[in-house]
C-alpha positions in Angstrom: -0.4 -8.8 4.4 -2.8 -10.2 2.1 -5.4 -13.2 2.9 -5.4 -16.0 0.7 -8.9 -18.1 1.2 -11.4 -18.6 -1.7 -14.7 -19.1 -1.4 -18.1 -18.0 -2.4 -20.6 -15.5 -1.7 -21.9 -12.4 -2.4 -20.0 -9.8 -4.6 -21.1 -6.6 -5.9 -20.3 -3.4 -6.1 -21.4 -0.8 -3.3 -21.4 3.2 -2.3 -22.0 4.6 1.0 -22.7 8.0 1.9 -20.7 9.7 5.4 -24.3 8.8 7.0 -24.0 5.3 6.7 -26.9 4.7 4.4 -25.5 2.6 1.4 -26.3 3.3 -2.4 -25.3 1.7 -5.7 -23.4 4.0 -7.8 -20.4 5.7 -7.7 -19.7 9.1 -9.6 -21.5 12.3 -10.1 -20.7 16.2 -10.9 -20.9 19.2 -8.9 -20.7 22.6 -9.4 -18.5 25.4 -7.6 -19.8 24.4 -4.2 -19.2 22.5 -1.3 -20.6 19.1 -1.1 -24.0 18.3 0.7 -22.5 15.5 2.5 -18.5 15.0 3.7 -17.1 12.0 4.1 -16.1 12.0 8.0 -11.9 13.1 8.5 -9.9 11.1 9.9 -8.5 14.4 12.1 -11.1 15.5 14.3 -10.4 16.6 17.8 -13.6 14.9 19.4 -11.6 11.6 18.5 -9.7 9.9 21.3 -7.0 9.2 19.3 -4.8 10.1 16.3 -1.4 11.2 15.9 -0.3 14.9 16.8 2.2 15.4 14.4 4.5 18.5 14.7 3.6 21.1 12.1 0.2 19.4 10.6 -2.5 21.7 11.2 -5.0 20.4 9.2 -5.9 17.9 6.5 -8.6 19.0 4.1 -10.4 16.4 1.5 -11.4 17.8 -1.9 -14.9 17.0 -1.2 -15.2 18.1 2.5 -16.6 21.4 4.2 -13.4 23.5 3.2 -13.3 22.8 0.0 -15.4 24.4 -3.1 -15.0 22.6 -7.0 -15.9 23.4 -10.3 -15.1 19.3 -11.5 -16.3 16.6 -11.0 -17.0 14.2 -7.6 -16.0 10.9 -8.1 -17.3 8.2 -5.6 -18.5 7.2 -3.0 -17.0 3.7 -4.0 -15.8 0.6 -2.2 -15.1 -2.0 -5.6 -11.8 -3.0 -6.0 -9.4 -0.9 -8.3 -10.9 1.9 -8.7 -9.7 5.8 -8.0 -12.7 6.4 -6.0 -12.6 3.5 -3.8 -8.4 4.4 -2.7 -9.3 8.0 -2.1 -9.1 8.7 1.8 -13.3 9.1 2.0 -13.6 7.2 -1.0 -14.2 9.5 -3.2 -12.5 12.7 -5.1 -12.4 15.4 -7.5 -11.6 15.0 -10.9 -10.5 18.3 -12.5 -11.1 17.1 -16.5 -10.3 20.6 -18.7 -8.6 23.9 -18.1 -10.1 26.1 -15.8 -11.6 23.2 -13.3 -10.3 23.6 -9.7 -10.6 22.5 -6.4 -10.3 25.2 -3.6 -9.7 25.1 0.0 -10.5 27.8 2.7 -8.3 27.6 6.0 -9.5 27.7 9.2 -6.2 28.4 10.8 -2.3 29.7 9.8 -0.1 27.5 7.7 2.9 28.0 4.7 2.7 24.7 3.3 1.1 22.1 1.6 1.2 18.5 0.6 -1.5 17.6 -2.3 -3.0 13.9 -2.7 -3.3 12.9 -6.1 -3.4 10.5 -9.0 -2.6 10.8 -12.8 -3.3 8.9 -15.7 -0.8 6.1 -16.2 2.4 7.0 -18.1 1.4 10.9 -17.7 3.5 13.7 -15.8 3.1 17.4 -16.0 2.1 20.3 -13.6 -0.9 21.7 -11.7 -1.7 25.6 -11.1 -1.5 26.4 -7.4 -2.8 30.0 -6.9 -2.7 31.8 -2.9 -6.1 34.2 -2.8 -6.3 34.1 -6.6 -2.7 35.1 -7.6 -0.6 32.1 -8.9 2.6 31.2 -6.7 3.7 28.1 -8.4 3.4 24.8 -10.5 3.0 21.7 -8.8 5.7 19.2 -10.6 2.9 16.1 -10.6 3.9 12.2 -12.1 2.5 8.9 -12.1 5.8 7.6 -12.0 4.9 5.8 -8.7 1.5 4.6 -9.1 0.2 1.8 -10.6 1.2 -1.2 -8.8 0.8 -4.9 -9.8 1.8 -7.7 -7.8 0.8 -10.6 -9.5 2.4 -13.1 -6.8 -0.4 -12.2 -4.4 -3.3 -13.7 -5.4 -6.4 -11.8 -6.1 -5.0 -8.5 -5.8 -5.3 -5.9 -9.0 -3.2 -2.8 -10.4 -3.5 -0.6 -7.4 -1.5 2.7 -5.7 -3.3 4.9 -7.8 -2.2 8.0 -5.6 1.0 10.1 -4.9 1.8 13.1 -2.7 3.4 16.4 -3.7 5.2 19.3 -1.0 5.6 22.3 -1.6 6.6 25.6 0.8 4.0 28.2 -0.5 6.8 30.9 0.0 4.3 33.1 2.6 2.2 32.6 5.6 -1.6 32.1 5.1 -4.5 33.0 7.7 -7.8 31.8 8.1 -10.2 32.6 5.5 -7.2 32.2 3.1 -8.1 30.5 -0.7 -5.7 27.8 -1.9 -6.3 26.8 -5.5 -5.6 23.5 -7.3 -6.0 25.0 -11.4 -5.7 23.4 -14.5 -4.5 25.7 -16.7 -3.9 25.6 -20.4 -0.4 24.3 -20.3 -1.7 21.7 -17.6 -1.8 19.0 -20.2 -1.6 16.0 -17.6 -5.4 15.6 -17.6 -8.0 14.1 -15.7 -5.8 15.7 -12.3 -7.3 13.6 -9.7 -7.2 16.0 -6.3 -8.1 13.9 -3.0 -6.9 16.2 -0.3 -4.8 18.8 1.1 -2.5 18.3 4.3 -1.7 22.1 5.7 1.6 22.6 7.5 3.0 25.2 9.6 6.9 24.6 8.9 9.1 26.3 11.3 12.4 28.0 10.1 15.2 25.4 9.3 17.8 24.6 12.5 21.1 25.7 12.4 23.8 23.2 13.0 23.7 22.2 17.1 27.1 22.6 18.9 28.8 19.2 19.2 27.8 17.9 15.8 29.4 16.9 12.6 28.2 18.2 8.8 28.2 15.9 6.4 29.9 18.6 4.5 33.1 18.1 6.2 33.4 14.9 4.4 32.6 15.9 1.4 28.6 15.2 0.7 27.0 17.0 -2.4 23.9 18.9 -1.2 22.9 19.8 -4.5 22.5 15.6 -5.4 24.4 15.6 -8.2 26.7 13.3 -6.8 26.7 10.0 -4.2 27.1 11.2 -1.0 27.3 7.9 0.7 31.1 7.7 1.6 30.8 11.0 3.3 27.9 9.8 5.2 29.8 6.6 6.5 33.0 8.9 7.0 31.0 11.1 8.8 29.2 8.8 11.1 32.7 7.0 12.0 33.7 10.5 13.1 31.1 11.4 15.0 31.1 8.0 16.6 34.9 8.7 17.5 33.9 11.8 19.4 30.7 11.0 21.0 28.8 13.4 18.6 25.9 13.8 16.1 26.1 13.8 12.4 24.7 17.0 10.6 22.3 16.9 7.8 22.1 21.0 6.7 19.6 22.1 3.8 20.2 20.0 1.3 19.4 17.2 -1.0 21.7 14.5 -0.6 22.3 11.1 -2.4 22.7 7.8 -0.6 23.1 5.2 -3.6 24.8 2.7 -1.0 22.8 1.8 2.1 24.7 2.5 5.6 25.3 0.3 8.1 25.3 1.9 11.4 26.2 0.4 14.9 25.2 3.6 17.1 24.8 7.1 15.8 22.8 10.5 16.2 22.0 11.8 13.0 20.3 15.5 12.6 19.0 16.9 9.8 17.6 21.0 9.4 14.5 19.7 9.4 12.0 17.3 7.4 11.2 19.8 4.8 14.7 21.0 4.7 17.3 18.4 4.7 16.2 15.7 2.0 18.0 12.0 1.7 17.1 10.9 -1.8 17.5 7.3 -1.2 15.5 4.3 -1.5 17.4 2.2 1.0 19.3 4.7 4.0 20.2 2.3 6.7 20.6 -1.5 6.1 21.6 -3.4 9.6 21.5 -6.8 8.5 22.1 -8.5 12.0 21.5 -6.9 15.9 23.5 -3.8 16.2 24.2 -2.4 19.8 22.4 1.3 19.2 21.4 3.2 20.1 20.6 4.9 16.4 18.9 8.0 16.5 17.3 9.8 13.5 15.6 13.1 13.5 14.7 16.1 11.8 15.2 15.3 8.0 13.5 13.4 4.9 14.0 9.8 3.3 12.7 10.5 0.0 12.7 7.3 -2.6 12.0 6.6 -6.1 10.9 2.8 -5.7 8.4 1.7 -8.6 7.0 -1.6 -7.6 7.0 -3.7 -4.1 10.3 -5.8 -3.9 9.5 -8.4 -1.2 13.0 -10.1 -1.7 15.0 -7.3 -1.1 15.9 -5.3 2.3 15.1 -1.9 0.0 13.8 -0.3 2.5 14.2 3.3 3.5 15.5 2.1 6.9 15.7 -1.7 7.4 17.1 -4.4 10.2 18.1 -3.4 13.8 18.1 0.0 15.5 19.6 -1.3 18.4 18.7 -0.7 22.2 17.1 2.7 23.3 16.9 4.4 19.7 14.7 7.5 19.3 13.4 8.2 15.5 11.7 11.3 15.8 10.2 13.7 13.2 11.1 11.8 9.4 9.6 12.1 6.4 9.7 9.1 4.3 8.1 9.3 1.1 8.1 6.4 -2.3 10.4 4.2 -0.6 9.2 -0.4 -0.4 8.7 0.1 3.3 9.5 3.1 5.5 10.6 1.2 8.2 11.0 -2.4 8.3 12.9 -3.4 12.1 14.2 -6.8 12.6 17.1 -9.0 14.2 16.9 -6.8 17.4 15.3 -3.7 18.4 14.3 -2.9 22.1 13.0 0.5 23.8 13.3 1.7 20.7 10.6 5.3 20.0 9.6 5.8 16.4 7.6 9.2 16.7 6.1 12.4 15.1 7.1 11.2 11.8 5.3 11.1 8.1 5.5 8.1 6.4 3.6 8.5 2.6 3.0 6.6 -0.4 4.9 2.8 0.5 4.8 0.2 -1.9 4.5 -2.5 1.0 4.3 -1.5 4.7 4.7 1.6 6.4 6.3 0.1 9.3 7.1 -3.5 10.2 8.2 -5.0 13.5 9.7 -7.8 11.9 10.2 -9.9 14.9 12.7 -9.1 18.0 11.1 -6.1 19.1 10.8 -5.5 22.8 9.5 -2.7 24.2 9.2 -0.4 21.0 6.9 2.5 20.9 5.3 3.7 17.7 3.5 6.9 18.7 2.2 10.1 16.9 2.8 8.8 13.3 1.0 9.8 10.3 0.8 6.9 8.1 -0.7 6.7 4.0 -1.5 5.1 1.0 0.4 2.0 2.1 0.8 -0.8 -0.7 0.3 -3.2 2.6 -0.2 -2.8 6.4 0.2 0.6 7.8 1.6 0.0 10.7 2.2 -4.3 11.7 4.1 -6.3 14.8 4.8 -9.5 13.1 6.6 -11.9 15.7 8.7 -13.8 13.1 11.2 -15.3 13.3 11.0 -14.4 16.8 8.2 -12.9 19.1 7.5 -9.2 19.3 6.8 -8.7 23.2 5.4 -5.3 25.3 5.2 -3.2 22.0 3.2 -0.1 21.5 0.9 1.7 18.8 -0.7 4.4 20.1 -2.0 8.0 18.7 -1.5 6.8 15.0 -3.3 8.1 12.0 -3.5 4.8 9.7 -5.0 6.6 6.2 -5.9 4.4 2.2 -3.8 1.3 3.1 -4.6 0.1 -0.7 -3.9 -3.7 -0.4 -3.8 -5.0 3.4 -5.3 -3.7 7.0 -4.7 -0.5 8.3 -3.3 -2.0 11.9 -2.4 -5.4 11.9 -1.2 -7.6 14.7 0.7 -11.0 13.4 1.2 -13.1 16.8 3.1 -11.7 19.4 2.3 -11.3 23.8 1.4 -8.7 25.5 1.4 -5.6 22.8 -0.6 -2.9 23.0 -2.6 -0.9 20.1 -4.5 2.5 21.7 -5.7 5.5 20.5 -5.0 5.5 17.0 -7.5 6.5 14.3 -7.5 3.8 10.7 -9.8 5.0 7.7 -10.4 3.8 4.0 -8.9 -0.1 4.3 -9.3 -1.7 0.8 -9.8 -4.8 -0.8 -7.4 -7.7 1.3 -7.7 -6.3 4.1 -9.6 -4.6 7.3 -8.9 -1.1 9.6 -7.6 -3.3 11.9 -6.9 -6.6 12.4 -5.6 -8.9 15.4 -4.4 -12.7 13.7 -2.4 -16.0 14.3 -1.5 -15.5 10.2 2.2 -17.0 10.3 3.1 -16.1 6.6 6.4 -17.8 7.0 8.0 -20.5 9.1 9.3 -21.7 11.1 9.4 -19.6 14.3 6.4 -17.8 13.8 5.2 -17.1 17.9 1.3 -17.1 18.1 -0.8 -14.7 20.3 -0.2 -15.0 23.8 -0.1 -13.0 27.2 -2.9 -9.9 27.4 -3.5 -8.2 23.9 -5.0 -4.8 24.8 -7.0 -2.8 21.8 -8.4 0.4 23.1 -9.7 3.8 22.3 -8.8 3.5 18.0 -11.3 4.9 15.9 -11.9 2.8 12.7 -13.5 4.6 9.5 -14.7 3.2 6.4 -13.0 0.3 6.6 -13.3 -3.2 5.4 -14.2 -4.4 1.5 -15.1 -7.1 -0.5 -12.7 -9.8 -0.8 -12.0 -11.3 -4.2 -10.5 -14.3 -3.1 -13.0 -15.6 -0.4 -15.9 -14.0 -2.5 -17.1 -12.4 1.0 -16.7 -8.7 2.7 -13.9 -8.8 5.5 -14.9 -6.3 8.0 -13.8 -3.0 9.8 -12.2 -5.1 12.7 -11.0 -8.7 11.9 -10.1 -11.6 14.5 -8.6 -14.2 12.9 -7.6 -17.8 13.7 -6.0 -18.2 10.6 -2.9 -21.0 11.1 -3.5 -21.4 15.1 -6.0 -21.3 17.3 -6.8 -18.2 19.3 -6.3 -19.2 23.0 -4.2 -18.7 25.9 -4.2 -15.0 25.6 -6.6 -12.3 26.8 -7.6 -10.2 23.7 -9.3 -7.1 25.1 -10.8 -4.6 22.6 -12.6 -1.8 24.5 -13.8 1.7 23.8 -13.9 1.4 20.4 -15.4 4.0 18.0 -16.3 2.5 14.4 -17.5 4.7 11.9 -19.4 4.3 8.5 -18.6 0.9 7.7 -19.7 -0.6 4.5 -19.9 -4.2 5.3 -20.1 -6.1 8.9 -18.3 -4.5 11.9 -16.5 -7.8 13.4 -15.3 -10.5 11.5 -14.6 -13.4 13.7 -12.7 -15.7 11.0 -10.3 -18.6 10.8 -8.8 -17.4 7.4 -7.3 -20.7 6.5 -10.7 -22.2 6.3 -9.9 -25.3 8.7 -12.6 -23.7 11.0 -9.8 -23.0 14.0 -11.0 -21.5 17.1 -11.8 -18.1 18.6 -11.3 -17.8 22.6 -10.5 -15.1 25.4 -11.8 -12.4 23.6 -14.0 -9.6 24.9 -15.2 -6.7 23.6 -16.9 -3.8 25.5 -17.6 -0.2 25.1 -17.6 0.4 21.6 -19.7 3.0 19.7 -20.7 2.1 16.3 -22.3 4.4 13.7 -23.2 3.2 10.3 -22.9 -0.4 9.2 -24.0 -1.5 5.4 -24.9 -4.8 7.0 -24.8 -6.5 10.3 -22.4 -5.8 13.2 -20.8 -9.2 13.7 -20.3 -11.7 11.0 -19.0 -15.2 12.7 -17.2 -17.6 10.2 -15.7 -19.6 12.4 -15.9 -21.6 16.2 -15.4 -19.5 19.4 -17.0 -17.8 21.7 -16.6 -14.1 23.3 -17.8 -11.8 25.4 -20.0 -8.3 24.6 -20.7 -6.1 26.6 -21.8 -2.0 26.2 -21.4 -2.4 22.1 -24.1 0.7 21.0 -24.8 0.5 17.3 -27.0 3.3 15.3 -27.9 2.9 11.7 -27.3 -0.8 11.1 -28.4 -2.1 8.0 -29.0 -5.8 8.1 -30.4 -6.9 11.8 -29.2 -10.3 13.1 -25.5 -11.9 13.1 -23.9 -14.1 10.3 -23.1 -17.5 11.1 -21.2 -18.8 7.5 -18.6 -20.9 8.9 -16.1 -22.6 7.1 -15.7 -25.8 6.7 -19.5 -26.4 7.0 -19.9 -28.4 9.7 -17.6 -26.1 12.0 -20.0 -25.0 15.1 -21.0 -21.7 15.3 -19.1 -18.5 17.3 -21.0 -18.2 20.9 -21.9 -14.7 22.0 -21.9 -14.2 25.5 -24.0 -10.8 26.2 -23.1 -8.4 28.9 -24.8 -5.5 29.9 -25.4 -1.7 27.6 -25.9 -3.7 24.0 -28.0 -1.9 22.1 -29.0 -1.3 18.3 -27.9 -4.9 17.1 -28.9 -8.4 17.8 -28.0 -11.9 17.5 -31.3 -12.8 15.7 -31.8 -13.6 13.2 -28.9 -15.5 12.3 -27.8 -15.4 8.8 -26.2 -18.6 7.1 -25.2 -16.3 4.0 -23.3 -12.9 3.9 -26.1 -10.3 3.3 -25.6 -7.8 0.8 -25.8 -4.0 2.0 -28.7 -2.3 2.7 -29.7 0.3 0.1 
């Protein structure tokens, strides 16, 4: 969820290479090699952290180690808008006339792909993909879900440049194995902008399990010619009947009319298999009972534009008590999964959530006890993942081994409120403008019955990546990790952020901030043990009274030395460090009363 301050300051336009040293300029060409430099992947098994998602075996950016090109780089960038700056690395390969490619070399076994790109607006058409030099198939490319504007939220600009593709390659691949993005001559939709490549191993599709229902039996189209949704409903009443699960087979199914659902298990063939084309699946619009459990198939949308009044969302409301959702794919829906009214022990797990035009997953208030876990989150139009205790406070929640990728508007991880939640072990890269990788706030958006921060708030082991940008409405970079006092005060609660890893950030590394401007305070925050590596300026940037405590924070290549002290309103008194033990790289001095620009 956006910020909404304005004020002055720097602004300008910035590139950073993977080392953190920060240029200006933003594009250049390469021939049919591999880069120099890669930007860092947000999959990387020296990480503490990150979601193990069933099937994904590797992700591969356009311009990393893997990956050879004949067109052109695009990026580094971190301005507002721009292809470069939304690509997960932030930057990308534009393939510009027939014959330019990008190809990948695998390191390990896989039979399918999903491909990262963007389109000219208006444009559709297809993309060569060739298997060790023979062509298998044409990727079916549009822009049909790009290009967002959302001129009710103030300073953002057209954004959601990028879409994903899937495609079973039809063989199994080894290591050392070539897959080829072409343009060829009837590849009209040009420039074909390629950011990555996510491998999968896909297993066989599951036969129907003994004690289930098929949707078939009711009458459901799996060719999606047709609305399937009063077969889906008959079938779910059935099953309920009989203590059994509803069966999704091979299929695409349409689901025009959202389904209300008071407890069911519904199993589909699997996520690349059994395909709901629906923009809205399950609307509970008060507290069901549950448990609902979803597994094993794919919510696939066709939402153009974020619709903040409406509950179109690919599963929205309650999920009851004890619901397991477990290996989805959601794909161009508003918001994969937006859980209010009443949801507690609920698991959402191993799942793929791509390409939202708002949030990948809200705790909208009433969640108790809900684990998020293993979850492969991107190219959000809002917060990746979010606990937002409103109308009602989200208590004893979990994130934890999340991959948070190109949230284009808002923060990678946000926490809105809320007591004694959890966020561990989950990796965030490539946060854009109106937002940071992760961000802990007293932001109420709405009242009232917004519930404030309160209890123990434990932040642990996440790795943060390029994250943080330059906001246009307060004229001033947020930073990789934002605290923020922004309609309360910050106190009563123990806010623990320890073992931290922060990677390659363009701006500041902590933003201590009270976003409202009334210069609330900051207090019962520590943070220890982090590892930082690459910072365009300095590593905290206060903006606001407080104090916390540091301890064991080890910073290499920092490019501004001292702290910011620019709070807002002017007279507010400045954030107090207290300094522990094991700091090293970084200092308090001097103190800057202005936000520096990156180093170059």
């Amino acid at each position: 969820m956006p910020q909404l301050r304005a004020r002055l300051g720097f602004l300008g336009a910035l590139a950073i290479t993977t080392s953190g040293v920060v240029c200006l300029g933003a594009a250049g060409a390469t021939a049919a090699t591999s880069p120099a430099t890669a930007p860092r992947s947000a999959f990387n098994a020296s990480y503490d952290g990150g979601a193990r998602v069933p099937g994904l075996v590797g992700e591969y950016l356009a311009t990393g180690p893997n990956a050879v090109t004949n067109g052109t780089v695009i990026g580094p960038d971190y301005t507002q808008g721009t292809l470069a700056s939304e690509a997960v690395g932030r930057e990308a390969v534009q393939l510009t006339a027939p014959g330019q490619y990008v190809q990948f070399t695998l390191s390990g076994n896989a039979n399918a792909v999903d491909v990262d790109y963007a389109l000219p607006q208006g444009s559709s058409g297809s993309l060569a993909l060739y298997v060790d030099g023979r062509k298998v198939t044409d990727l079916q490319l549009t822009s049909a879900y790009s290009y967002i504007d959302t001129p009710q939220i103030y300073g953002s600009k057209t954004r959601h440049f990028y879409d994903d593709v899937r495609v079973l390659i039809g063989r199994e691949l080894h290591r050392g194995d070539t897959v080829r993005l072409q343009a060829d001559a009837n590849d009209t939709a040009l420039p074909y902008t390629v950011n990555l490549a996510d491998f999968y191993q896909v297993a066989a599709p599951a036969q129907q399990p003994p004690n289930s229902i098929s949707v078939l039996s009711e009458g459901a189209d799996p060719t999606g010619a047709t609305d399937s949704s009063a077969a889906f409903a008959a079938t779910i009443a059935a099953a309920d009947a009989r203590h059994e699960t509803v069966w999704i087979p091979a299929g695409d199914f349409a689901i025009d009319t959202p389904l209300q659902v008071d407890r069911a298990s519904i199993e589909g063939a699997g996520n690349w298999y059994s395909r709901v084309r629906s923009n809205e699946f399950i609307d509970n619009a008060s507290a069901v009972p549950g448990p609902v459990n979803l597994r094993d198939f794919a919510i696939l949308g066709d939402t153009v534009g974020r619709h903040d009044d409406s509950t179109a969302n690919a599963i929205n409301g309650s999920l009851g008590t004890g619901s397991v959702v477990n290996s989805l794919w959601i794909q161009n829906a508003n918001v994969g999964l937006w859980l209010q009214y009443g949801n507690t022990g609920d698991v959402v797990k191993n799942s793929v959530i791509l390409d939202t035009d708002a949030d990948g997953l809200n705790l909208n208030g009433n969640a108790t006890g809900v684990v998020v876990r293993d979850d492969f989150i991107r190219n959000t139009g809002d917060d990746g993942l979010a606990i937002w205790s409103y109308p009602a406070v989200d208590s004893h929640d979990v994130f934890a081994w999340d991959t948070v990728e190109q949230p284009n508007l808002a923060n990678g991880i946000a926490e809105y409120g809320g007591t004694d939640n959890t966020i561990t072990h989950d990796v965030i890269t490539d946060s854009n403008a109106l937002g940071s990788g992760l961000t802990i706030s007293n932001e109420q958006f709405a009242s009232p019955g917004f519930t404030t921060l309160a209890g123990t708030i434990d932040v642990s082991h996440d790795t943060v990546i390029r994250s943080g940008a330059m906001n246009p409405n307060w004229g001033h970079p947020m930073s990789a990790i934002q605290i923020d006092a922004y309609d309360y005060a910050i106190s009563g609660v123990a806010l623990n952020l320890d073992a931290l890893n922060v990677y390659d950030t363009p701006y500041s590394v902590f933003e201590l901030v009270s976003g409202d401007g009334t210069g609330l305070p900051i207090t019962g925050l520590r943070i220890t043990n982090v590892n930082i590596a690459g910072v365009g300026t300095v590593v905290f940037q206060g903006e606001t009274q407080g104090s916390a405590y540091v301890a064991g924070v080890h910073a290499t290549g920092v490019g501004v030395a001292g702290t910011v002290q620019d709070q807002y309103p002017p007279a507010t008194p400045q954030f107090q460090f207290q300094l522990g033990s094991g700091n090293t790289g970084w200092s308090l001095t001097p103190t800057l009363d202005y936000f520096p620009a990156p180093a170059s």
